[in-house]
C-alpha positions as CSV (number, residue, x, y, z in Angstrom):
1,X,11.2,27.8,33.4
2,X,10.8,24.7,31.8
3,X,12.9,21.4,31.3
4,X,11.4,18.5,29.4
5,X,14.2,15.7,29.4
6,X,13.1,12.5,27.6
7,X,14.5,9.3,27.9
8,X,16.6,8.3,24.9
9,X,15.5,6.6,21.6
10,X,15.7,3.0,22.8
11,X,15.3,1.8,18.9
12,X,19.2,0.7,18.3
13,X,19.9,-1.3,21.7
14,X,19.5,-4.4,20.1
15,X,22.0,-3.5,17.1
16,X,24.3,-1.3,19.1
17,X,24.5,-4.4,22.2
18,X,25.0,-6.7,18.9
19,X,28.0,-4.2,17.7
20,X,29.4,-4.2,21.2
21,X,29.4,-8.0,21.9
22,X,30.7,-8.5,17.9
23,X,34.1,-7.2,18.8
24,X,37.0,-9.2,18.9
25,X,36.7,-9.6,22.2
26,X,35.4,-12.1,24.4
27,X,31.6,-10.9,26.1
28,X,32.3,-8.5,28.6
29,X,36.1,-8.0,28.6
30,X,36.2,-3.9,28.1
31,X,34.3,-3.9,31.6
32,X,32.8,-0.7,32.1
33,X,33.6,0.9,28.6
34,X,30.6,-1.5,27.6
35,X,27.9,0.3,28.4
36,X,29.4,3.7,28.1
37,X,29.7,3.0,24.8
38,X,25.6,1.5,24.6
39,X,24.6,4.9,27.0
40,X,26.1,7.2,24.1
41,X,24.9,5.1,20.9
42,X,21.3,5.7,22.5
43,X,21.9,9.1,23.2
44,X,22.5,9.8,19.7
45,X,20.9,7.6,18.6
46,X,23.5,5.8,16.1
47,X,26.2,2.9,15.7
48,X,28.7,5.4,15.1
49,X,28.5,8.3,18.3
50,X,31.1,10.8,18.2
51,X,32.4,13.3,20.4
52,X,32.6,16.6,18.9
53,X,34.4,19.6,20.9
54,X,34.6,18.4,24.3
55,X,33.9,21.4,27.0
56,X,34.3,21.9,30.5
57,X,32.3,24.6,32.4
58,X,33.8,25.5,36.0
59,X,31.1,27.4,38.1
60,X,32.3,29.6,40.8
61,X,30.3,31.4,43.6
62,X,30.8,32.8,47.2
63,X,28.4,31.3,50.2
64,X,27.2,33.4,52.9
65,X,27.7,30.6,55.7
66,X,31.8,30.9,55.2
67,X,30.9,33.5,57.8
68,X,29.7,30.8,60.2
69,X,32.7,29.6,60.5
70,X,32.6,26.5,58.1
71,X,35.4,27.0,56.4
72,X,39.6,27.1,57.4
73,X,40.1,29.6,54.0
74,X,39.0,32.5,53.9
75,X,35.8,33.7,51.3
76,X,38.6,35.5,49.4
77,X,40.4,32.4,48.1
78,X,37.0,31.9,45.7
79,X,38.3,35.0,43.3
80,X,42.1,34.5,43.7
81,X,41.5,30.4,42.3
82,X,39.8,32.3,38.9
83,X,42.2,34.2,38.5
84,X,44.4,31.4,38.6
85,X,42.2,29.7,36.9
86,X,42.2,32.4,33.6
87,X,46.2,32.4,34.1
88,X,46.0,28.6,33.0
89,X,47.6,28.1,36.1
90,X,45.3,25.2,38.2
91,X,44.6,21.5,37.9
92,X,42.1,22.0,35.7
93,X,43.5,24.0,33.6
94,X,46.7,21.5,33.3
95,X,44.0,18.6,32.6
96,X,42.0,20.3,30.1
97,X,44.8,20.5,28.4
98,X,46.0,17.3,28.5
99,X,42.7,16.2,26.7
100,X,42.2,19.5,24.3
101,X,39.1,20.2,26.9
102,X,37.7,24.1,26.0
103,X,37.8,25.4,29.7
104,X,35.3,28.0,30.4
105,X,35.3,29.9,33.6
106,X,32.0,30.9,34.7
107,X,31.3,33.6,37.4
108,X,28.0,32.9,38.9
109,X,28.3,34.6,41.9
110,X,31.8,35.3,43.3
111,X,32.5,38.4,45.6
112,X,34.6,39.9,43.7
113,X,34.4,42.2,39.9
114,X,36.7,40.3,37.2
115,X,38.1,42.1,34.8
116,X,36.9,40.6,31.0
117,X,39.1,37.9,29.6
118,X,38.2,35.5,26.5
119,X,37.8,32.3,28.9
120,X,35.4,33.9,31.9
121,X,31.5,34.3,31.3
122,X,30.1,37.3,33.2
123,X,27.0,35.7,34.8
124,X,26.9,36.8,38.3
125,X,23.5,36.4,40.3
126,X,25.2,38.2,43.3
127,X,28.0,38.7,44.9
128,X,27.8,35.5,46.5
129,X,24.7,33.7,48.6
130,X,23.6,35.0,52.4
131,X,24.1,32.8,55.3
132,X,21.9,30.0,55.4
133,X,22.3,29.9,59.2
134,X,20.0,32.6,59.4
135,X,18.3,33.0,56.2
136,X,17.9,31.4,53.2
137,X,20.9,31.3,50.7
138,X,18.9,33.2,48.2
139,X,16.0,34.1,46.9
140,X,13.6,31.4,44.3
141,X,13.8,34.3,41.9
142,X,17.7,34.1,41.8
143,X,17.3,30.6,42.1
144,X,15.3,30.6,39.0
145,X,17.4,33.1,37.5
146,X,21.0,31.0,38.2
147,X,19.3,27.9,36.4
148,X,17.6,29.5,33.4
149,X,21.1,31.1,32.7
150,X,23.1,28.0,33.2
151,X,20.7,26.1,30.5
152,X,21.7,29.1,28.4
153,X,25.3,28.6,28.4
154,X,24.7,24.9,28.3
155,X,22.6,25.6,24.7
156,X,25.2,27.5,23.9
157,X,27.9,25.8,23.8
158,X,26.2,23.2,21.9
159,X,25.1,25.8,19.0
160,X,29.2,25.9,19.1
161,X,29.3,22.0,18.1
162,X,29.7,20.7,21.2
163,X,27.9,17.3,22.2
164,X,30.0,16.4,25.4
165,X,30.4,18.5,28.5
166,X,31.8,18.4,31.8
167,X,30.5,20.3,34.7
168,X,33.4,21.8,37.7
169,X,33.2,24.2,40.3
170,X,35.4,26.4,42.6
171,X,33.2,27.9,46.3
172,X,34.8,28.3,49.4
173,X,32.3,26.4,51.8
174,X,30.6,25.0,48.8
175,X,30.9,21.2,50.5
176,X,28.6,22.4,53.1
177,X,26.0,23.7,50.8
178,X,26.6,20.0,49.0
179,X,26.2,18.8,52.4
180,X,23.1,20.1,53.2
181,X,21.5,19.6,50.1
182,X,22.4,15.9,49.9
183,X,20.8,15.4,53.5
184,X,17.9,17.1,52.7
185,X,16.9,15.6,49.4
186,X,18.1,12.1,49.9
187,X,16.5,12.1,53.4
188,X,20.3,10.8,54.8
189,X,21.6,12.3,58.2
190,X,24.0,15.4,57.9
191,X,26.7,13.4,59.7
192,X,26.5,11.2,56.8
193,X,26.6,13.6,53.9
194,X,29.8,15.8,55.5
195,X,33.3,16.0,55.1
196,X,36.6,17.7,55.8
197,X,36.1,20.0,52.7
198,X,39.4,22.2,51.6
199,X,41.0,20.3,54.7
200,X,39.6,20.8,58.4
201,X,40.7,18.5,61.0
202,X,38.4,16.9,63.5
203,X,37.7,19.5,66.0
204,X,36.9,21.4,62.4
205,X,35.2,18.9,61.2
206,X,32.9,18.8,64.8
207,X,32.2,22.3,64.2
208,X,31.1,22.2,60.6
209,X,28.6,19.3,61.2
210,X,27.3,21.0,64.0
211,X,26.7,24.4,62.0
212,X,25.1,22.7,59.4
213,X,22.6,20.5,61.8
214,X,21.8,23.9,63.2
215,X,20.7,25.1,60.0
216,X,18.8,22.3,58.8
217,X,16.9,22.3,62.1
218,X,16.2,25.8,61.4
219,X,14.3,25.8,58.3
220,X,12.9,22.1,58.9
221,X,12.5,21.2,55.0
222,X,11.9,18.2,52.9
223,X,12.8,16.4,49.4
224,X,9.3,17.5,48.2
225,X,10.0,20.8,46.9
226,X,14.0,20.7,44.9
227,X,13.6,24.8,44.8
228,X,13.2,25.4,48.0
229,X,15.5,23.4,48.8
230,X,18.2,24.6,46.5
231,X,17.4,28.2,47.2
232,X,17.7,27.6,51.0
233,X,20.7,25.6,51.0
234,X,22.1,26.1,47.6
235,X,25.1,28.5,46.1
236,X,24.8,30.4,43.3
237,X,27.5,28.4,41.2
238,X,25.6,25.0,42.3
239,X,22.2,26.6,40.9
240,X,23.6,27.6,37.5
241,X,25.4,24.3,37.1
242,X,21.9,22.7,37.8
243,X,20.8,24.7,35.1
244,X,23.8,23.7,32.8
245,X,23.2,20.1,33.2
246,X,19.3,20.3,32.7
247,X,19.8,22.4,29.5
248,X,22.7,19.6,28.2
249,X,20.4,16.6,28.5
250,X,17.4,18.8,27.1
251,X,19.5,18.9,23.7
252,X,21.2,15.3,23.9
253,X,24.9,16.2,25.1
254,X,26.7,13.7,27.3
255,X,27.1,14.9,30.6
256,X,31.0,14.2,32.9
257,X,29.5,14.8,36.0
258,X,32.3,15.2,39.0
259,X,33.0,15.0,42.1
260,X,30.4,15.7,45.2
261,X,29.3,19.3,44.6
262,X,28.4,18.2,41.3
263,X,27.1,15.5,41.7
264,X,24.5,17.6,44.0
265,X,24.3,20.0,41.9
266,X,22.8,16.9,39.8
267,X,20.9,15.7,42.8
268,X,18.8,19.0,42.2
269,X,18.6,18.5,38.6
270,X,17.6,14.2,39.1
271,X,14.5,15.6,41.4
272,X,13.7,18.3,38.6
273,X,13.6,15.8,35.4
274,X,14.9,12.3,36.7
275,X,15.2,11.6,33.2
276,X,18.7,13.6,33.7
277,X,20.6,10.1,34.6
278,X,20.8,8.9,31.1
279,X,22.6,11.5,29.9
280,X,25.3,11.7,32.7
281,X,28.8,9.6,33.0
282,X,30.0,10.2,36.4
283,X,33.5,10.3,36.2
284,X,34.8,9.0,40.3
285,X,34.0,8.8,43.5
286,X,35.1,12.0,45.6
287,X,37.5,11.5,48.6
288,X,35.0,14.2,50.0
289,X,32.7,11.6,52.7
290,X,29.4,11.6,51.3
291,X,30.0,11.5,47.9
292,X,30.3,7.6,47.6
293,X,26.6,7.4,49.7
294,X,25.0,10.3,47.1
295,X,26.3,8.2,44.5
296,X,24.5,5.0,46.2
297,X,21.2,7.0,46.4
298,X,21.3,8.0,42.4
299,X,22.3,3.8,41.9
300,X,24.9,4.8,39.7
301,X,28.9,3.9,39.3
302,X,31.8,5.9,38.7
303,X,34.6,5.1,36.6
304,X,37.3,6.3,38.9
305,X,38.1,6.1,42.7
306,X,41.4,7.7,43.0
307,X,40.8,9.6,46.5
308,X,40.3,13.1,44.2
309,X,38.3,15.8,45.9
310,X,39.6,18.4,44.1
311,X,36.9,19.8,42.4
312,X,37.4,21.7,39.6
313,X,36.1,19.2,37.5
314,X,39.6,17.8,37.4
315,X,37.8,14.3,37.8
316,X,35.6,14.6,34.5
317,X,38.9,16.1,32.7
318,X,41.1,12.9,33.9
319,X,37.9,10.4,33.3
320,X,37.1,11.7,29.5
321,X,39.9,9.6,27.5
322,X,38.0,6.8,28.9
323,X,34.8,8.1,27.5
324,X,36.8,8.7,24.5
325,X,37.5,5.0,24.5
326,X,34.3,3.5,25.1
327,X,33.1,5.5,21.8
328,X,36.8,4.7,20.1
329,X,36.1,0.5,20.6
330,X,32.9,0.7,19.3
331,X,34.1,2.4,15.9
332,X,37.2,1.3,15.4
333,X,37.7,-1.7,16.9
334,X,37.2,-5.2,14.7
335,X,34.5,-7.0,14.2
336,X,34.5,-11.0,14.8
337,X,33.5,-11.4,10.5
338,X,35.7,-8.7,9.8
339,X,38.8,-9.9,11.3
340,X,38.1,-13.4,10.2
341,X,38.2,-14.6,13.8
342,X,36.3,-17.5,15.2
343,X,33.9,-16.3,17.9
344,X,34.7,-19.6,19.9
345,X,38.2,-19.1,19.7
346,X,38.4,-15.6,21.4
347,X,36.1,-16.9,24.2
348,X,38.6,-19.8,24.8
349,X,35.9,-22.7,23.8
């Protein structure tokens, strides 16, 4: 398994930064839609990107420590939130719409046998991870096996035309899994990296943190080995979106990464190929508590904070017409000598 991510094509910054700051605009004005729209000129490489059949993959999988008691819902909400999810009946599904996002559905490693239906992709590892209280979540062969298959539905979706997708995720006691694997890999305390999840209150919240301290004291690992990591601590639908996003940036897509599970699920990834980061818009800071710190750690800014922690993906469905903007500006908008418009005049001079 193998995942060589280069850095993109640096050879059009100048024009593209030149095409940017040409706009009838004064320097600076469109804020963060700026460099969006540089990030996506270099990653394919040209003055006029495009974003061609916009997808959204939503990774779903079961976690072993739900048993620990990390969780107020129960394991079984997982399979009941795909199937609303393949009724069309979720946020997601309401924002993906909004946007004419292709939702995909992908079962990783839910406990539970679906039924076939045109938007869910069979790809279960196992019918969800084991406890990682007492053992490790899984094993580094179905570790290996969730990531090789997310790059696969990553490629293809891009044979398909795509060039932009969005990574989501539905796991009941997914945030701890997040947790852990945030506190482990950015070397951060686990008081620090967890949160109230699907909605515990603070005895809950007591509880969790004090589950998941046990657990990392258990198997007493470090950043320097992401598999082991991620097979200890991981879920199945964190490893395949991994995979997903390593496979997107191998073949030049734009990446919407969102909220805190994936954005660890990207953590993995970053200590796999760091060149990962140029490839990935992360579309707002979770609600969830450690996402804003994770974010920190990677040095990198969302473009929303609107208290979302969802999941889903709903936050890279509500933050793509702004990536659809940043590109939009750049082609559409103006030019200074176009418009016949005096540079000095727009900047107020």
């Amino acid at each position: 398994m193998k995942f060589n991510i280069a850095q993109p094509n640096q050879s059009l910054k100048v024009e593209l930064l030149h095409k940017i700051n040409q706009k009838t605009k004064p320097p600076g004005s469109l804020g963060f839609l700026e460099p969006i729209a540089l990030q996506i000129g270099l990653i394919q490489n040209t003055l006029m990107p495009r974003l061609n059949k916009p997808a959204l993959l939503v990774f779903a999988g079961d976690h072993g420590v739900v048993d620990a008691g990390v969780s107020p819902y129960p394991q079984a909400v997982t399979a009941q939130m795909v199937l609303n999810f393949l009724r069309g009946g979720a946020a997601i599904n309401v924002f993906a719409r909004q946007s004419n996002i292709q939702l995909r559905v992908v079962d990783a490693g839910v406990n539970h046998s679906f039924d076939n239906h045109p938007d869910l992709i069979h790809a279960k590892v196992g019918f969800g991870t084991r406890n990682f209280l007492l053992e490790p979540a899984m094993t580094l062969e179905q570790c290996e096996q969730a990531l090789t298959k997310g790059a696969e539905l990553a490629r293809n979706e891009i044979s398909a035309g795509c060039n932009v997708l969005g990574f989501g995720e539905m796991g009941i006691g997914n945030t701890s899994s997040a947790s852990c694997l945030m506190s482990v890999l950015c070397n951060i305390p686990i008081e620090q990296c967890v949160g109230r999840g699907t909605g515990f209150d603070d005895a809950g919240l007591a509880k969790k943190t004090a589950i998941l301290k046990q657990a990392l004291a258990q198997h007493q690992l470090n950043d320097g080995n992401a598999m082991q990591v991620l097979a200890t601590f991981g879920g199945f639908e964190i490893a395949m979106m991994a995979g997903a996003m390593l496979g997107a940036a191998q073949q030049n897509a734009v990446l919407l990464i969102d909220g805190f599970i994936a954005t660890a699920a990207l953590l993995v990834a970053y200590h796999l190929q760091p060149n990962i980061l140029h490839y990935c818009i992360f579309a707002h800071c979770s609600g969830e508590a450690g996402h804003r710190q994770l974010l920190a750690h990677l040095h990198v800014k969302p473009l929303l904070d609107a208290g979302l922690r969802l999941g889903e993906g709903t936050g890279a469905a509500l933050a793509y017409p702004m990536v659809q903007a940043a590109v939009n500006f750049l082609n559409e908008m103006a030019s200074f000598e176009s418009a016949g418009i005096s540079e000095k005049s727009v900047a107020g001079e």
